[in-house]
C-alpha positions in Angstrom: 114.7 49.6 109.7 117.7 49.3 111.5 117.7 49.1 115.8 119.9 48.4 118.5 119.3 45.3 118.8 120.7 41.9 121.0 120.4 38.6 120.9 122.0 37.5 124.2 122.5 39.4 128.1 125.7 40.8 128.5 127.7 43.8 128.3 127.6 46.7 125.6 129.3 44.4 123.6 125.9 42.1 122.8 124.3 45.3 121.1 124.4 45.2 117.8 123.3 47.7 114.8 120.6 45.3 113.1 118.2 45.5 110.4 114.8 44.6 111.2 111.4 44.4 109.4 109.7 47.8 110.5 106.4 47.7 112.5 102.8 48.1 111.9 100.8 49.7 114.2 97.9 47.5 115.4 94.4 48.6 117.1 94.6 51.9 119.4 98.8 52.3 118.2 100.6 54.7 116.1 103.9 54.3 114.5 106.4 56.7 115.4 109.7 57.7 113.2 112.3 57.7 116.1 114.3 61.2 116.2 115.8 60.9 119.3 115.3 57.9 122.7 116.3 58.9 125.9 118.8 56.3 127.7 117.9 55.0 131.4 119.6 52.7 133.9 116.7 50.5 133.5 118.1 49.9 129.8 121.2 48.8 131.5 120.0 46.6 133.6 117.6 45.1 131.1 120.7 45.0 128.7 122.3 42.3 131.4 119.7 40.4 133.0 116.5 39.1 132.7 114.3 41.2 135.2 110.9 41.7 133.7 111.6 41.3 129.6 111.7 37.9 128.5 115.1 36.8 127.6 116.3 38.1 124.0 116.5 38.9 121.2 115.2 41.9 122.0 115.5 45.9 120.9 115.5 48.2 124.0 114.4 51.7 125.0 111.5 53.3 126.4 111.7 57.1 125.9 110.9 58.1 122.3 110.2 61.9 120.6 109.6 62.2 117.2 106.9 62.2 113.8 104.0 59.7 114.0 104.2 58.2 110.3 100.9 56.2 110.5 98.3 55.4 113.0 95.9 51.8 113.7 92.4 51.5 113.5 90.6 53.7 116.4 93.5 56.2 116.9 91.8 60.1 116.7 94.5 62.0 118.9 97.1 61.9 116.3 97.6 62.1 112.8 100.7 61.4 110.3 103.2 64.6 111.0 102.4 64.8 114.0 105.3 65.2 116.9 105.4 63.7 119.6 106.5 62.3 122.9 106.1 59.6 125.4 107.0 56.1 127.6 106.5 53.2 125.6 104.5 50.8 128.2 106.6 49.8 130.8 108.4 47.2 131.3 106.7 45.4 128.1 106.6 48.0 125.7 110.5 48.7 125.1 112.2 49.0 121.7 112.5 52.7 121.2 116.6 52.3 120.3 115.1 52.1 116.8 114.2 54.0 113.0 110.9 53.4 114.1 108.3 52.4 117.3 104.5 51.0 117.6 103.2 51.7 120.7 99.6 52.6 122.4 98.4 56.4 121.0 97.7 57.2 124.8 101.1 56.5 125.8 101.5 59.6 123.7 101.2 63.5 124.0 102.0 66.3 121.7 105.8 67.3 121.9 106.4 70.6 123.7 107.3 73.1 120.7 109.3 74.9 122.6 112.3 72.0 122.6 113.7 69.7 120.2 113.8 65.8 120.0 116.6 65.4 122.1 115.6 67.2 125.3 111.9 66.1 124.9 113.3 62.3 124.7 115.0 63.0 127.7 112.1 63.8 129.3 109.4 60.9 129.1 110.0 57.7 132.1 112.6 59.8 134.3 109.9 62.8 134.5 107.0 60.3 134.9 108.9 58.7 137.6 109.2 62.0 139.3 105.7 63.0 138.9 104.1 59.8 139.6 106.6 59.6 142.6 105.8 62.8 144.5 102.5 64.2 142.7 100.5 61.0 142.9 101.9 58.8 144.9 103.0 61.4 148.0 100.9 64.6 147.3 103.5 66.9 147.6 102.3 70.5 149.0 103.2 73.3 148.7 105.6 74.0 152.2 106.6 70.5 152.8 110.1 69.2 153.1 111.1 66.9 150.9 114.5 64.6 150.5 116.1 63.6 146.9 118.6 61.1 146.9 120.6 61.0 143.8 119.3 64.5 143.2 121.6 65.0 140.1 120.9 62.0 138.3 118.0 61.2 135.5 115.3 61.2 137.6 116.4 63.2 140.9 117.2 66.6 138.3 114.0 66.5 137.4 112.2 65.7 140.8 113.9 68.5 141.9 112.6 70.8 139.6 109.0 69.5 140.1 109.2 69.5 143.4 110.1 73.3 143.7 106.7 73.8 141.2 105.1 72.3 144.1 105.6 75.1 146.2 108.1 72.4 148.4 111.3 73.1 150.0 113.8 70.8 148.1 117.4 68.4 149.7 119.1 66.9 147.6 122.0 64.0 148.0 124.8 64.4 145.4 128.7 65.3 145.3 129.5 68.0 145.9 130.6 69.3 142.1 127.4 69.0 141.3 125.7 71.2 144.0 126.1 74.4 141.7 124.1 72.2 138.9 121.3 71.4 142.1 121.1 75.2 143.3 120.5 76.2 139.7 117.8 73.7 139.4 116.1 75.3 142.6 117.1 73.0 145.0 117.4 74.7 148.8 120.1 72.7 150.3 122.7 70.3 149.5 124.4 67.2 151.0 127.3 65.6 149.6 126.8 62.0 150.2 131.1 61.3 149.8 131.7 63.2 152.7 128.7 63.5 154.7 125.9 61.6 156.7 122.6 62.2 155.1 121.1 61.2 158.5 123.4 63.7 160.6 120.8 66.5 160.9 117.9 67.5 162.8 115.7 68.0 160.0 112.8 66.2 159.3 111.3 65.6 155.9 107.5 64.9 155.0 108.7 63.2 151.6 111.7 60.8 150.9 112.3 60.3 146.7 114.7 57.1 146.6 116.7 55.9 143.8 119.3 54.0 145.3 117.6 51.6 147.2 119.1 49.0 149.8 120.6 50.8 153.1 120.2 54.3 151.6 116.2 53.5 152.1 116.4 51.9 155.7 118.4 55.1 156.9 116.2 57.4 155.4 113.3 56.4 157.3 114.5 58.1 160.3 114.2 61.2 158.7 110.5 61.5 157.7 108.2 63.3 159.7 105.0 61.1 161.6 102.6 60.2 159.0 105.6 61.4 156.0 106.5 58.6 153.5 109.7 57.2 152.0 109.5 56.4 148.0 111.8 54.2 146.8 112.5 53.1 142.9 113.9 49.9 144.1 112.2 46.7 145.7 112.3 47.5 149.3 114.4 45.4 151.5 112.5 43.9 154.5 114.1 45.8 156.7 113.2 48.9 155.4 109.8 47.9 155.8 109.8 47.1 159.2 111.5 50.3 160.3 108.8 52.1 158.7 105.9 49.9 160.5 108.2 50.9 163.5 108.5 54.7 162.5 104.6 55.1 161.8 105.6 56.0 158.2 104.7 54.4 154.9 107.5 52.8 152.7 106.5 52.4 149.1 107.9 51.1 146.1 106.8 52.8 142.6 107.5 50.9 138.9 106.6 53.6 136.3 103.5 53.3 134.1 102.5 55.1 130.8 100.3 57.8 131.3 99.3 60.3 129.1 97.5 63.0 131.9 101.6 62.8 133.5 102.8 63.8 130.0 100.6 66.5 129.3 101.5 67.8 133.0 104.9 67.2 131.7 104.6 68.9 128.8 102.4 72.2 130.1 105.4 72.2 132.6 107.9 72.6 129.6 106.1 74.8 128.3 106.0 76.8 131.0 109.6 77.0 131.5 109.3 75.2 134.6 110.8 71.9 133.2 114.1 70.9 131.6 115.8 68.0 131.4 119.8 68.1 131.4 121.0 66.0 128.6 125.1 65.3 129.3 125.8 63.6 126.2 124.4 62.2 122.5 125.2 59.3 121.1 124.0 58.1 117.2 122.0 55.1 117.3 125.0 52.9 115.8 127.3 53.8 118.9 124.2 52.9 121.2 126.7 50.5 122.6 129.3 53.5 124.0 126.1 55.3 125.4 125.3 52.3 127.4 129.2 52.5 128.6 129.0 55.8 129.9 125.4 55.7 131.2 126.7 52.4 133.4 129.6 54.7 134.7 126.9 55.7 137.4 128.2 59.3 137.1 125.7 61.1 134.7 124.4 64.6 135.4 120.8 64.6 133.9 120.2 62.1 130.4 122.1 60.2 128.1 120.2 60.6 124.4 120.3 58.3 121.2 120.0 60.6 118.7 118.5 58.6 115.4 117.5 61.4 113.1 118.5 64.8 112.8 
């Protein structure tokens, strides 16, 4: 099979189109022919530095969709010609920039028929993020407030989206062309974080979705209600910490995990027409390299793809 593969850290340069021996699922896995892998900034990062992944070679990816071609020993909630979607195990589970994937059956759920590959591989660690982030993790209900920084990007487009299924009135931080894109999603106010202070307002949120980490997560503090709680996809700096202790808040810090209930929500979502991800651009799997070039931009409405079969 052929991948995107590396075999040093580095820039998009070090991936490389590579052939490779193709997998075999083991106990509890299936084997998936790749259609289309979502793109996230965790790829880049992973792409450049060791953070959890040992160091390479390696193939990246952890969003897959597409046609389970065989299944291990103990799999019965798929068959071959099955579709399907779903976050390889993260952080160790990654090589979804591929022809073909092994990876745990329950890490699985059926694709939504209602969309293709591409938007259902867009869907799968940004949307568990999101879900695990404010469903799980803060219990959103239905008349809270809740804040979205980065509102526009991979996982804040979505989080928007759930959160207004939550009954939840939805902020969200993005610039200001992309407020339209925010308003459409369902999203009840905008600030535009180039020219304004997120901070100058009287409002108070119960819920705080963070992807950017660092100062953006201190400051946001301030804004939550008594008893309201900041979620941040970054490690939280000490400080942030402290002013939460201070504030009577909690200050958490969420790392994705594969979970096959959060798809299936996912999924009855999309079905529902209550979830969509916005995919921006495709790239074929042998210019995975450019994707990684535009994704690292910073600017990216919704999902980058890797489309690998049509």
């Amino acid at each position: 099979m052929l991948a995107l593969h590396q075999t040093a850290l580095g820039g998009p340069e070090v991936l490389r189109l590579t052939e490779l021996p193709r997998p075999t699922p083991g106990i509890g896995e299936i084997l998936v022919a790749v259609h289309a892998a979502g793109l996230n900034p965790t790829d880049f990062k992973h792409r450049a530095m060791s953070i959890f992944l040992p160091p390479p070679p390696l193939t990246l990816g952890w969003d897959v969709s597409g046609t389970v071609v065989e299944t291990g020993y103990g799999v019965t909630l798929f068959q071959p010609g099955d579709e399907v979607f779903g976050m390889l195990p993260y952080p160790y589970g990654a090589g979804s920039h591929a022809e073909y994937v092994t990876g745990p059956a329950r890490a699985f759920a059926a694709k939504p028929a209602g969309i293709d590959h591409v938007r259902a591989a867009a869907l799968p660690l940004a949307a568990l993020t999101a879900w695990q982030a404010l469903v799980d993790t803060a219990d959103l209900r239905a008349g809270q407030r809740v804040l979205i920084h980065a509102a526009a990007g991979g996982v804040g487009h979505l989080a928007v989206q759930i959160a207004k299924e939550r009954g939840a009135h939805v902020t969200g931080t993005a610039s200001a062309p992309k407020h339209d894109f925010l308003r459409e999603l369902g999203a009840d106010a905008c600030v535009d974080y180039r020219s304004e202070d997120f901070t100058d307002t009287d409002e108070r949120y119960d819920v705080v979705l963070d992807a950017l980490g660092g100062e953006t997560a201190t400051r946001s503090v301030g804004l939550l209600r008594p008893g309201g709680i900041l979620v941040t996809l970054l490690p939280g700096a000490e400080d942030t910490r402290a002013a939460a202790e201070k504030a009577q808040v909690r200050a958490v810090t969420l790392l994705v995990e594969h979970d096959q209930a959060g798809m299936r929500a996912i999924a009855e979502l999309v079905e529902r027409g209550r979830l969509r991800a916005h995919v921006s651009g495709t790239f074929p799997l042998a210019e995975g390299a450019r994707a990684h070039v535009q994704g690292e931009t910073g600017h990216t409405t919704g999902k980058l793809v890797i489309t690998v079969r049509s």
